[in-house]
C-alpha positions as CSV (number, residue, x, y, z in Angstrom):
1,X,19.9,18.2,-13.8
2,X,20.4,20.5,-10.7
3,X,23.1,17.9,-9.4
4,X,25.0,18.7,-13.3
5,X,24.5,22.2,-12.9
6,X,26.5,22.1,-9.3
7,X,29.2,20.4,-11.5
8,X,29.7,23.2,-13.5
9,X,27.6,22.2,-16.4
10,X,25.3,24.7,-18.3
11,X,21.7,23.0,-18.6
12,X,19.5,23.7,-21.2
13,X,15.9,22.1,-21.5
14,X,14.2,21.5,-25.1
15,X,10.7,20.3,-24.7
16,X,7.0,21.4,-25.8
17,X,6.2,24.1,-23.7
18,X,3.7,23.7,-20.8
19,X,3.0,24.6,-17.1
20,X,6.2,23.5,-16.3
21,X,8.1,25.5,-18.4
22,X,7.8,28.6,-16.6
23,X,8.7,26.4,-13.7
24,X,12.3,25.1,-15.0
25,X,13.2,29.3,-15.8
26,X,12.1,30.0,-12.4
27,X,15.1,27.4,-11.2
28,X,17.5,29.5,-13.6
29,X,17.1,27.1,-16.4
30,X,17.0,28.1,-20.1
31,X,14.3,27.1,-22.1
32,X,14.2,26.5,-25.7
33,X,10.4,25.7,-26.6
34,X,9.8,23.0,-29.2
35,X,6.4,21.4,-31.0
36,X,6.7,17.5,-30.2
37,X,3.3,15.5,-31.4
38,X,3.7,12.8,-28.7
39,X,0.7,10.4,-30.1
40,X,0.3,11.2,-33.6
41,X,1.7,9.3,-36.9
42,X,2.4,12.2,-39.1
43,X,5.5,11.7,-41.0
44,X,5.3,15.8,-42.0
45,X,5.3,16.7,-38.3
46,X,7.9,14.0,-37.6
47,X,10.3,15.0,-40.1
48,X,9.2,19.0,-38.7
49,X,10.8,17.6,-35.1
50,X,13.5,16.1,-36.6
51,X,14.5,19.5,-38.3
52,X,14.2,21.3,-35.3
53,X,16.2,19.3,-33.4
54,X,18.9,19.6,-35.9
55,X,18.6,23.6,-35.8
56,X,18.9,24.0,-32.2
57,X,21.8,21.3,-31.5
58,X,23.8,23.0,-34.4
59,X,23.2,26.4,-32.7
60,X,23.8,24.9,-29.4
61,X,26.6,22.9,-29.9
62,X,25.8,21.2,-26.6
63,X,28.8,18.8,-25.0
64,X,26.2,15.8,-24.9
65,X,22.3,15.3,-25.2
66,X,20.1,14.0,-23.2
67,X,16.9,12.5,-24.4
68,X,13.8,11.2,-22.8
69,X,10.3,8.7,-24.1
70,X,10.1,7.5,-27.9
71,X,10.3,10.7,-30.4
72,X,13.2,12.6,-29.1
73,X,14.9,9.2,-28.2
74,X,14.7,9.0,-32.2
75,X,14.4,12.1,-33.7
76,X,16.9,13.5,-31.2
77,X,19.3,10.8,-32.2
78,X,19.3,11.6,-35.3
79,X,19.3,15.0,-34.8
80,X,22.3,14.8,-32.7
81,X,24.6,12.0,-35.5
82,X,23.5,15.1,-38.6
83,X,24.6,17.7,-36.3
84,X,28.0,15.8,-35.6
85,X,27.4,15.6,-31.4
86,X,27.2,13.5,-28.5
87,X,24.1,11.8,-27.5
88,X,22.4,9.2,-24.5
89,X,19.0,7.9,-25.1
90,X,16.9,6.7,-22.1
91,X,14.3,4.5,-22.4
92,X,11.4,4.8,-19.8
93,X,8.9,2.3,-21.4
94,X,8.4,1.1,-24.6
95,X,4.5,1.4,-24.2
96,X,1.3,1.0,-26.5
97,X,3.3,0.2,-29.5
98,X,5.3,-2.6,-28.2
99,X,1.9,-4.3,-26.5
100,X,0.4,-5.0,-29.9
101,X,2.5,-6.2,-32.6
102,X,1.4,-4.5,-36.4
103,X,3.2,-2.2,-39.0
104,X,3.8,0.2,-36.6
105,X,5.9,-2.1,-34.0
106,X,8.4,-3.1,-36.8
107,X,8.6,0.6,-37.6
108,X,9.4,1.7,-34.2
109,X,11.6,-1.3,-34.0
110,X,14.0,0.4,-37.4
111,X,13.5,3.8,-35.5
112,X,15.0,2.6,-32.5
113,X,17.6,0.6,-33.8
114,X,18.6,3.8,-36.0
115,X,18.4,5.7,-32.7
116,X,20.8,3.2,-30.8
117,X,23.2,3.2,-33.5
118,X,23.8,7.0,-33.4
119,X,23.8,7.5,-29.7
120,X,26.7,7.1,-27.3
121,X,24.8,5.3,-24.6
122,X,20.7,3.9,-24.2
123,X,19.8,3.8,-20.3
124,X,16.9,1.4,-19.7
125,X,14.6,1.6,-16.5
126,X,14.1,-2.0,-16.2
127,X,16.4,-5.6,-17.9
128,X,13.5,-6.6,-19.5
129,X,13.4,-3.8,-21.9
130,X,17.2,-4.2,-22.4
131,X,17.1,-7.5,-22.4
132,X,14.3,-7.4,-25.0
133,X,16.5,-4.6,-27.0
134,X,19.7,-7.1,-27.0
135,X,17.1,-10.0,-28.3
136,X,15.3,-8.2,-30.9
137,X,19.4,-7.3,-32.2
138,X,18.1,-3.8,-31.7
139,X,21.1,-2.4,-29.7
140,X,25.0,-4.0,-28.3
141,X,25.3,-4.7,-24.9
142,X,28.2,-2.2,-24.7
143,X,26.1,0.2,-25.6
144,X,23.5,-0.2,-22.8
145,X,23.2,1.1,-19.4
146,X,20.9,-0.1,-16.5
147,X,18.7,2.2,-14.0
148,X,16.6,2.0,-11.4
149,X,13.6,4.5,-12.8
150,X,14.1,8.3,-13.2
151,X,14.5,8.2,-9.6
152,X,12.6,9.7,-6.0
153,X,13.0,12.8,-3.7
154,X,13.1,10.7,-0.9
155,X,13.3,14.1,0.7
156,X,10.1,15.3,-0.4
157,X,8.1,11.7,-0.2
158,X,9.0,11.5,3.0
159,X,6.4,9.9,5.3
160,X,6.3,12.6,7.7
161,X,4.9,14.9,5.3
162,X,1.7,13.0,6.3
163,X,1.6,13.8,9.6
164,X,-0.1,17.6,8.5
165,X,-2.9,15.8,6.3
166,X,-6.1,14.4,7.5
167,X,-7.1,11.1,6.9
168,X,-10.3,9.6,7.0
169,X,-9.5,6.5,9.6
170,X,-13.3,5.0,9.5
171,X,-12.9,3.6,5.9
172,X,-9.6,2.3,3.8
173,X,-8.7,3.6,0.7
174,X,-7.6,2.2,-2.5
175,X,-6.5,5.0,-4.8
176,X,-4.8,4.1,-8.4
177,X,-2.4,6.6,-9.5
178,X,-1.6,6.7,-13.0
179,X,-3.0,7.9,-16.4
180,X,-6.2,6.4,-16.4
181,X,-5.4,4.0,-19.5
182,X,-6.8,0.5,-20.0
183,X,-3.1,-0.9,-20.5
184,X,-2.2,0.2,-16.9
185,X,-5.2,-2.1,-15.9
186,X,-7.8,0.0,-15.2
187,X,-10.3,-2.5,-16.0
188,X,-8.8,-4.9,-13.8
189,X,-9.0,-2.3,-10.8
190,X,-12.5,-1.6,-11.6
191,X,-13.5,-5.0,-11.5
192,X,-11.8,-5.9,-8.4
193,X,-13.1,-3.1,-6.4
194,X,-16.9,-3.5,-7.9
195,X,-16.2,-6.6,-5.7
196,X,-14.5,-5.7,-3.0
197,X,-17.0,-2.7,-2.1
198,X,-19.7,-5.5,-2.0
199,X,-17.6,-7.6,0.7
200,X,-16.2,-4.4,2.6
201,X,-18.5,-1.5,2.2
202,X,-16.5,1.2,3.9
203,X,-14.0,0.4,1.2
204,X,-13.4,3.8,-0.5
205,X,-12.2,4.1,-4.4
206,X,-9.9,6.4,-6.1
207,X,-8.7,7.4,-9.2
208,X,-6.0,10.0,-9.7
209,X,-4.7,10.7,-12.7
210,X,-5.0,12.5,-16.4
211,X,-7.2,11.2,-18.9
212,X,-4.7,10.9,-22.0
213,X,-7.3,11.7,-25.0
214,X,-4.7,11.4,-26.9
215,X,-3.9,7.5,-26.6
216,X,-5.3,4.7,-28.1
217,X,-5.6,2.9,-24.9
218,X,-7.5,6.2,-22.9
219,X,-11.0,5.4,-20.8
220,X,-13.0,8.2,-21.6
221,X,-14.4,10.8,-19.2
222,X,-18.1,9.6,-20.2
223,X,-17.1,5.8,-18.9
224,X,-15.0,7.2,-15.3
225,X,-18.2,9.1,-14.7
226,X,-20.5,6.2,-15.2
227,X,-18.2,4.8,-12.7
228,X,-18.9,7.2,-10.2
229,X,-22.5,7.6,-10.7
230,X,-22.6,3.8,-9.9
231,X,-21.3,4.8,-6.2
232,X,-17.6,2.7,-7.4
233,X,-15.5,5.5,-7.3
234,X,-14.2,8.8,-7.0
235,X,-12.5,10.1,-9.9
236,X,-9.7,13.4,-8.2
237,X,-8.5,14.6,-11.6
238,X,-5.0,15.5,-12.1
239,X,-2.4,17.2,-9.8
240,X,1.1,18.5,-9.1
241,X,1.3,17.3,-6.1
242,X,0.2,13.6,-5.2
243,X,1.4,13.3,-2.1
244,X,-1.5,14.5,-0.1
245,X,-2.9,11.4,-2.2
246,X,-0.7,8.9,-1.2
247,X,-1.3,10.1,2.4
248,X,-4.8,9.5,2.6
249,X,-4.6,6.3,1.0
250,X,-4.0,3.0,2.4
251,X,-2.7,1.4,-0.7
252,X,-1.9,2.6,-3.5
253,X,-2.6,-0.3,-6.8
254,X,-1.5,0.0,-10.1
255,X,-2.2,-3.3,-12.3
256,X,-0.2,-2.1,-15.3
257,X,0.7,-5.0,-18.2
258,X,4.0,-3.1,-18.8
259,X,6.1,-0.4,-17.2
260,X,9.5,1.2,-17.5
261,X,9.2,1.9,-13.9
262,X,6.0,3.1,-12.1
263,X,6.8,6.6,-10.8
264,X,3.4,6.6,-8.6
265,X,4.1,3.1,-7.0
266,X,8.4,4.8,-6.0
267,X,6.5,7.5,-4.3
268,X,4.1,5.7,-2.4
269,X,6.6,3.1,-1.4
270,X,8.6,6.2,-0.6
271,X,5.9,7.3,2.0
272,X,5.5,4.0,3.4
273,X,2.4,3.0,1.7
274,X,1.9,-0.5,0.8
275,X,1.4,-1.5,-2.9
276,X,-0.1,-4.0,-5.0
277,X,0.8,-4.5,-8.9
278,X,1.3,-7.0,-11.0
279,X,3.8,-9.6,-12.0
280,X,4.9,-7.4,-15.5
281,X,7.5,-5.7,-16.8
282,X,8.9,-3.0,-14.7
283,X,6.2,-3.2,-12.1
284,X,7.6,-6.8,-10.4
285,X,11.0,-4.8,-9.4
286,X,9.4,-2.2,-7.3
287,X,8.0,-4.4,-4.8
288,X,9.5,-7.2,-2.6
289,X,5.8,-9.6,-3.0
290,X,4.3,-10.2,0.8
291,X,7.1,-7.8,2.3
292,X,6.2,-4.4,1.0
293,X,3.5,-5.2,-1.0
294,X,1.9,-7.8,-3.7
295,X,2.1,-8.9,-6.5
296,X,-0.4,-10.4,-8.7
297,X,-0.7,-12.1,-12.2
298,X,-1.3,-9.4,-15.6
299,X,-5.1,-9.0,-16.7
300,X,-6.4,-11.2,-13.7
301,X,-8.9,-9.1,-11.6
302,X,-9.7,-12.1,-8.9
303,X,-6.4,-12.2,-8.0
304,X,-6.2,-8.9,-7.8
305,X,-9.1,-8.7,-5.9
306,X,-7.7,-11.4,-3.3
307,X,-4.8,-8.7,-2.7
308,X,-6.8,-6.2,-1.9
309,X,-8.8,-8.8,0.7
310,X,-5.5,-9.5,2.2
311,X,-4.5,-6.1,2.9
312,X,-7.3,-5.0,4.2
313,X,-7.7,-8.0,6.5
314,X,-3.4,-7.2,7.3
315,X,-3.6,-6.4,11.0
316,X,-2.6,-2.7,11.1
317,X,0.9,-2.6,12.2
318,X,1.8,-5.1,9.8
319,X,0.6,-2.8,7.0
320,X,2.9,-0.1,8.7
321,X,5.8,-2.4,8.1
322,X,5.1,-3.2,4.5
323,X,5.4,0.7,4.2
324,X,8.3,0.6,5.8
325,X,10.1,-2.2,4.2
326,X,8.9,-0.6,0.9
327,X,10.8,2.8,2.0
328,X,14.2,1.0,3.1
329,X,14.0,-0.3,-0.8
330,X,13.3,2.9,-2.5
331,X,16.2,4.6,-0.5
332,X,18.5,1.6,-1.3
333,X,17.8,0.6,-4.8
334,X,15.6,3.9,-6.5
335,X,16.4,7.2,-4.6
336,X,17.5,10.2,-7.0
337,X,20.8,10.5,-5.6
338,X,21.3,6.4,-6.8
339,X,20.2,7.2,-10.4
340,X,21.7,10.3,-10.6
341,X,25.0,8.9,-10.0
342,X,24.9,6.1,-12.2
343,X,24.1,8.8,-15.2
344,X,27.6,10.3,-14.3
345,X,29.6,7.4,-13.4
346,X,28.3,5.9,-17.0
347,X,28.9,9.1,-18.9
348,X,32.3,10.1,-16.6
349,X,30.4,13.5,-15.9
């Protein structure tokens, strides 16, 4: 949004508020606060966004919309064809709904398709979601847009940010970086690792990342503590800054089943970590398998396991060139500056 604002363009962010909000006013960004009930099924609160949305874009009258994950994607939408403006949908992952099929899949499935109708544009993170959006009839292909994630600062996960943090070089370390939810295959690391630790004892375990209470598919804090009382892990919370994370890490392994595109797994390719995840939607595309990384099969913990044998028993300069290879992709395919443009190339901004 800085790179629109350098344009010319006044940007104005709508969201819930939260520790970032301050942030974005800091940066000279205005601020309009707004309730959104990201997990919860209430139609009174949903219809609540909807009219709020359709109060601030009529008082705001903005030139186009931006909007972001499933609510304001729809809400917004609508919000934006009532209000008589200009509107781009982007969709980052279609999640715990489109995993299990039930009432509420064909629901969001209307929603969506109500959504795509009224908006100008949809930008998808990875061609399966689009693909799965022009199969399902949900959207035209016109009307679609392809990018590579929300992007990296490949300025700020840059490699030698590590030089200034102090690793632990007697042990490796396997850290997961994600919300700790089952559907990013928490299970499946767990398992793997339980093994690994018995082959490799200096193996080290981490897990880094916010517990979503609010999500069907959480872990709860009682079951990651059992974990570490076992000795399996160590559970770091939540942060603002992973890269110290990454740094100390000598892989970073997220088994997801679906993905728009994996955030932590861009910035630890970005700081020349190799990565291992699996062979699903939105994960497969950040990694060149065997060159920067691996890739193994959804929900299957022994191959995951094998991964994690192989890198550790990688000599160590051939791990350094996985990172490496995984960084020359990131700043060819998934920097910021790529997915930036392609926003205003699509939308002539």
């Amino acid at each position: 949004m800085a790179v629109l604002r350098e344009r010319g363009h006044d940007v104005v962010f709508c969201a819930s508020p939260d520790e970032y909000s301050s942030r974005l006013e800091g940066l000279g960004f205005r601020f309009i606060p707004i309730e959104v009930d990201r997990k919860g099924t209430s139609f009174t609160k949903d219809f609540c966004l909807l009219k709020d949305l359709y109060r601030i874009y009529s008082k705001e009258k903005p030139g186009i919309i931006f909007h972001n994950s499933i609510k304001p994607n729809i809400y917004g939408a609508l919000a934006a064809k009532l209000a008589g403006l200009r509107c781009v949908n982007t969709v980052s992952g279609l999640g715990y709904v489109f995993l299990r099929k039930g009432l509420q899949y064909y629901l969001v499935k209307f929603l969506y398709w109500l959504a795509c109708m009224f908006s100008e544009k949809t930008f998808f993170q990875n061609k399966d979601d689009l693909n799965l959006f022009l199969e399902k009839r949900i959207i035209s292909l016109r009307k679609t847009a392809l990018v590579k994630g929300s992007g990296v600062n490949t300025d700020l996960f840059d490699p030698r940010y590590c030089a200034a943090v102090k690793k632990d070089k007697s042990s490796f370390v396997f850290s997961f970086i994600g919300r700790v939810l089952w559907d990013k295959g928490v299970g499946e690391f767990i398992e793997a690792s339980r093994n690994i630790k018995q082959l490799y004892p200096q193996v080290k375990v981490e897990l880094l990342g916010m517990i979503d209470k609010g999500n069907p598919a959480a872990v709860t804090k009682t079951q990651i503590e059992a974990w570490e009382q076992e000795g399996l892990l160590k559970y770091r919370g939540e942060t603002d800054d992973v890269r110290p994370f990454i740094c100390a890490s000598d892989c970073v392994v997220l088994p997801s089943y679906r993905e728009g595109t994996p955030k932590a797994l861009l910035e630890a390719s970005a700081m020349e970590k190799p990565i291992i995840t699996t062979d699903a939607v939105g994960c497969r595309e950040v990694v060149d398998d065997r060159v920067s990384g691996f890739v193994v099969p959804v929900k299957d913990p022994l191959k995951l396991q094998e991964a994690m044998q192989r890198i550790i028993e990688l000599p160590f300069e051939k791990r350094l060139f996985m990172g490496r290879r995984g960084r020359e992709k990131i700043l060819r395919e998934f920097s910021e500056k790529v997915v930036i443009e392609t926003y205003c190339r699509e939308l002539k901004l």
